[in-house]
Phi, psi and omega in degrees: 000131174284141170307338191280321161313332186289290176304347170284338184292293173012298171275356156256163184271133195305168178161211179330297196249011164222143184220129187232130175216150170302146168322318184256036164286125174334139163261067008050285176305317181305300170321301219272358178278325189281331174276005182272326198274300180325295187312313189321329222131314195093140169191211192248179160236093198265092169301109149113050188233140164308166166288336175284353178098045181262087162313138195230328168097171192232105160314307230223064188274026162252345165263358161285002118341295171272005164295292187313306231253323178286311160303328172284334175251022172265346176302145202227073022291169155291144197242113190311099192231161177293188184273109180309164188234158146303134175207101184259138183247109224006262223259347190280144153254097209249166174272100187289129162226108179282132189259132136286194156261147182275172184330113192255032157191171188283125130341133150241160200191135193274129154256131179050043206065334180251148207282150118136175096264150212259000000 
């Protein structure tokens, strides 16, 4: 992602496809930010951002990195994500985590002539 991109999410409100979270988010909240954007449509997560888009940076981004990566398979499916990435925006680092979108209906599947789940 190019900074100028970066800095345009920056300037929108969050929602359906964008999500800004603090460094020191609950991983509980995290799981549930990320299947709420996976339900959504799919969308981005910006770590180590105010909720108004005021970057503030990430200390540690591998171990917040490996939070995201513990929250996405804390997800029910586990939710499959590309390796977030580090991204410095001048003196700050902050973590893109891109979402796909989950599944947009429950499966079905014929066993024995009968569908499912019935």
């Amino acid at each position: 992602m190019l900074i100028d991109e970066l800095k345009a999410l920056l300037k929108q409100t969050p929602g359906d496809a964008l999500a800004f979270a603090p460094e020191t988010i609950q991983p509980d909240r995290l799981a549930e930010t990320l299947a709420a954007l996976a339900n959504a449509a799919g969308g981005i997560l910006l770590i180590g951002v105010t909720g108004r888009g005021r970057p503030k940076g990430v200390a540690d981004p591998e171990k917040s990195l490996d939070q995201v990566i513990e929250a996405a398979f804390a997800c029910d499916p586990p939710l499959i994500i590309p390796l977030p990435q580090p991204i410095q925006l001048e003196d700050k680092t902050l973590l893109l985590v891109q979402v796909p979108a989950g599944l947009p209906h429950v499966l079905a599947a014929k066993i024995n002539g009968q569908q499912w789940p019935q």
